[in-house]
N, C-alpha and C positions, 0 to 999 in steps of 0.2 A: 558139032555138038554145041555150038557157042548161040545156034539155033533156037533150043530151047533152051538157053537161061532165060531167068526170069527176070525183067527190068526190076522188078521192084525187091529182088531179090540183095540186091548189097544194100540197100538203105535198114529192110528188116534185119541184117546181120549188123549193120551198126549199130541197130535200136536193140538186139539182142546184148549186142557187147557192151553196150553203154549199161542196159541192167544189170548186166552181170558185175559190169566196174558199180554202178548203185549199190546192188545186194553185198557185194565185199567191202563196201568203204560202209556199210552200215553194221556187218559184223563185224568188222574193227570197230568200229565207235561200241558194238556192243561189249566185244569183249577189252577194250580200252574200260569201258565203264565198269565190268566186271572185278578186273584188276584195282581197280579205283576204290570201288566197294573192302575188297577185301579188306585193305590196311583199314579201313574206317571202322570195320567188323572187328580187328584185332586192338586197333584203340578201345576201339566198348570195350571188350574181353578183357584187356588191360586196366582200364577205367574202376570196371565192376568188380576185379579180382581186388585192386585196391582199396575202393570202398568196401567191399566187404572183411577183409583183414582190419581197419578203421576200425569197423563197427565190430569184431569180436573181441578187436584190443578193446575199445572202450568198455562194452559191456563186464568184459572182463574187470579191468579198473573199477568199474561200477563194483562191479559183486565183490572185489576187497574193497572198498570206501565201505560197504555196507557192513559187513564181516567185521572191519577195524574198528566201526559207530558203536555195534551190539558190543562188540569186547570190551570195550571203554564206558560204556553205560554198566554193567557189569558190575565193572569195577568198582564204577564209582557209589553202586547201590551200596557193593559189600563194602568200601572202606570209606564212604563218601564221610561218614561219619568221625573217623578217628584223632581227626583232628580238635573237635569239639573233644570226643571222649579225651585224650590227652587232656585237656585245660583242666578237666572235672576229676582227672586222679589226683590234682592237692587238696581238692578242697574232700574227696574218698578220705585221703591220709587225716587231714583233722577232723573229720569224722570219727578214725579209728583212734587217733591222740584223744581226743574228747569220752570216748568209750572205757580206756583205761584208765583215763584220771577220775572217771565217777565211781571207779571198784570203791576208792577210798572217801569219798563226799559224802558228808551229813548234810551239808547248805545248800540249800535248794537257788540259792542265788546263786552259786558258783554255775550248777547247774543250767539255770535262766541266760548267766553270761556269756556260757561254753555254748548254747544253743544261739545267741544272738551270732559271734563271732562267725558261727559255722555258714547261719544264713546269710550272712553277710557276705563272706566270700563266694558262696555258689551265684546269689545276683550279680556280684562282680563279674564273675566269671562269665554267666549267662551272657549278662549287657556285651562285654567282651565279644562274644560270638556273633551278636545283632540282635538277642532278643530284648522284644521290649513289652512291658504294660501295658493295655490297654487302658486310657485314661476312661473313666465310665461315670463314676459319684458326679452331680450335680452338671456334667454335659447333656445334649441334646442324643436322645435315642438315634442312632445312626443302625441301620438292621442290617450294613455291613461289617458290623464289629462287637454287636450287641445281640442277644440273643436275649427277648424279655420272658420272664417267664410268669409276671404277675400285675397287676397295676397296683399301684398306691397311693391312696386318696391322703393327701399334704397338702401344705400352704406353703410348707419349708424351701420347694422348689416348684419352678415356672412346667404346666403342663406339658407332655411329651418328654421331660429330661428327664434322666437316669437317679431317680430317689435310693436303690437298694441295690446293692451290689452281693449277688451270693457267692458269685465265683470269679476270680478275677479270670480277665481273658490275658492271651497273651498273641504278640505275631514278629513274624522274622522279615525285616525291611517294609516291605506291602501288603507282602502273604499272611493272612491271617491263618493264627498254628491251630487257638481254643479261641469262640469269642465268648466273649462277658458274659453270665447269667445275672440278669437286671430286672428291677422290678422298675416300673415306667411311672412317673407323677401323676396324679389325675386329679381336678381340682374338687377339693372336698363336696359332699352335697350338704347343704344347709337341711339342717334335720327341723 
């Protein structure tokens, strides 16, 4: 029987066995790279579950910083004021002192005095807060603080500057609150 073997028969069974040792050392490496892959897949998963907890914390945080802004804006609409109104209840109170002392007044001066007094403290009190005058008589028309409503032909004052003052303005720090109604110089026409 040894008859017909085939000479070339044990080299094709080497070259057989050699692919078969090739194909299995290449499924290992695949399945080696397989396994490899995994934990890289469970990193992301990991990764991604984090980031995304991150971001609903923040958001969350977000949406109370927002929540907490609108409350406090609020507030500050409804009582932003009371502080101011506090100052203006004494100068209320001699308002109302001033009201009782005129049941009995004939003199119109006492009157004139009680009125000075009283204005006198509410600009205190205003200045106090920040407000201030607009300076307007005989300055330069500025149409960030002046609102003209007529011109007026003078010699009295240099053209452009504020001759008539109808209204005084008024503004708190920068902010202008009312500005001035002003009548503007214009130089006379020779008739």
């Amino acid at each position: 029987m040894e008859e017909n073997k085939n000479p070339f028969g044990e080299e094709e069974e080497k070259i057989k066995d050699e692919n078969k040792s090739q194909e299995s050392a290449e499924t290992e490496k695949k399945s080696d790279e397989i396994k490899e892959e995994s934990p890289k897949e469970d990193d992301f998963e990991e990764k991604f579950q984090d980031l995304n907890n991150k971001y609903i914390r923040l958001a969350a945080d977000f949406d109370n910083y927002r929540k907490r802004m609108a409350q406090e804006r609020q507030e500050l609409l409804k009582y932003g004021a009371s502080e101011v109104l506090e100052k203006l209840i004494s100068v209320l109170d001699t308002f109302e002192r001033a009201k009782e002392s005129l049941k009995d007044i004939d003199n119109c001066e006492k009157v004139k005095e009680g009125y000075e007094v009283a204005l006198k403290q509410l600009m205190d009190t205003l200045k106090k807060v920040g407000l201030e005058e607009i300076e307007a008589l005989g300055k330069e028309f500025n149409p960030n603080e002046h609102e003209a409503i007529t011109q007026v032909q003078t010699d009295e004052y240099d053209e452009d500057c504020v001759a008539v003052v109808a209204q005084k303005g008024y503004k708190l720090a920068d902010k202008v609150l009312r500005p001035a109604l002003v009548g503007v110089a214009k130089k006379k026409e020779n008739e």
